[in-house]
matplotlib code that plots the C-alpha trace (Angstrom):
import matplotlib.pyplot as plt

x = [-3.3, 0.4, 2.9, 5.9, 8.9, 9.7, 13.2, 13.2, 14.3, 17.8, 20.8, 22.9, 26.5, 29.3, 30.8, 34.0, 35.9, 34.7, 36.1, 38.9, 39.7, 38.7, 41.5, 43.7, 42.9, 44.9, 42.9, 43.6, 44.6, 44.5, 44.9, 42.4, 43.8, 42.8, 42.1, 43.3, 39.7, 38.1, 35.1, 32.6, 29.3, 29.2, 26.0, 22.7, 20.2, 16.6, 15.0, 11.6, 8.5, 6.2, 2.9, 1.4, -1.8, -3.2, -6.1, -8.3, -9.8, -11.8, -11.8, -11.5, -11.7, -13.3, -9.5, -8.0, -10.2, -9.4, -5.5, -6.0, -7.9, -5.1, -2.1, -3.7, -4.4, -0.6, 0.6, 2.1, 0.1]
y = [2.0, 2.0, 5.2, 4.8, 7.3, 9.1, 7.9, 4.2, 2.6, 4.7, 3.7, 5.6, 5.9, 7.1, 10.5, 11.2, 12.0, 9.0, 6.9, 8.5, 7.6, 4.5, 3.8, 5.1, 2.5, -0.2, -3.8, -6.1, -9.1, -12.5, -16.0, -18.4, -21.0, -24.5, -27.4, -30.6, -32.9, -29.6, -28.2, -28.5, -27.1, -25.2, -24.3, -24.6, -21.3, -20.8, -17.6, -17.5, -17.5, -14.5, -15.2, -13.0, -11.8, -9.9, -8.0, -6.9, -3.3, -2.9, -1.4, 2.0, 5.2, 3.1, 1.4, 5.0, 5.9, 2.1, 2.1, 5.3, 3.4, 0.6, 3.3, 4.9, 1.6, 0.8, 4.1, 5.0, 8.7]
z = [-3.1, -4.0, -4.0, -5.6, -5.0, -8.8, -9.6, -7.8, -10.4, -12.0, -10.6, -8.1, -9.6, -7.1, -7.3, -9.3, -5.8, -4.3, -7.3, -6.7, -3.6, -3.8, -6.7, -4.1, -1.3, -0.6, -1.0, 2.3, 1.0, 3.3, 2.8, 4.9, 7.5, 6.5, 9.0, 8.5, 8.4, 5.8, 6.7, 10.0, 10.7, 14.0, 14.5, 12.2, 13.7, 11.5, 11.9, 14.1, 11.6, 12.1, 10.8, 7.9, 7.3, 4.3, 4.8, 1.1, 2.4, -0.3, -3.9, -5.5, -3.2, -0.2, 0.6, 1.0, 4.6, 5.3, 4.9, 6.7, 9.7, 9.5, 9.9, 13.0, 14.1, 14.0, 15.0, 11.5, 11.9]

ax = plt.figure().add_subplot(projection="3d")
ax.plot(x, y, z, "-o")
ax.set_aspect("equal")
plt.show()
């Protein structure tokens, strides 16, 4: 089962007064500050793994009443 919100996929364009003032803003410019000896690695971090599990509920109209069983599990309703 898969619900899909109507208009996912168009583009959202900003309005014509925010394009306006954003041709008004001024753009911070900066120039970086090199070390001598170029570049170092600080620190090197990797994200905790969480493990994944897919469960198949079934096919046709029997996987509805089991998502359903799977969101009150969870607290989603």
């Amino acid at each position: 089962m898969l619900t899909l919100k109507e208009g996912i996929n168009l583009p959202r364009y900003p309005s014509l007064p925010g394009r306006l003032k954003a041709k008004k803003k001024e753009i911070e410019r900066s120039k970086p500050q090199w070390q001598d000896g170029g570049l170092t690695k600080i620190r090197l971090k990797l994200p905790v793994q969480a493990e994944h599990t897919v469960e198949i509920l079934g096919k046709n109209g029997d996987a509805g009443a089991q998502l359903v069983e799977v969101f009150q599990r969870l607290r989603l309703l």
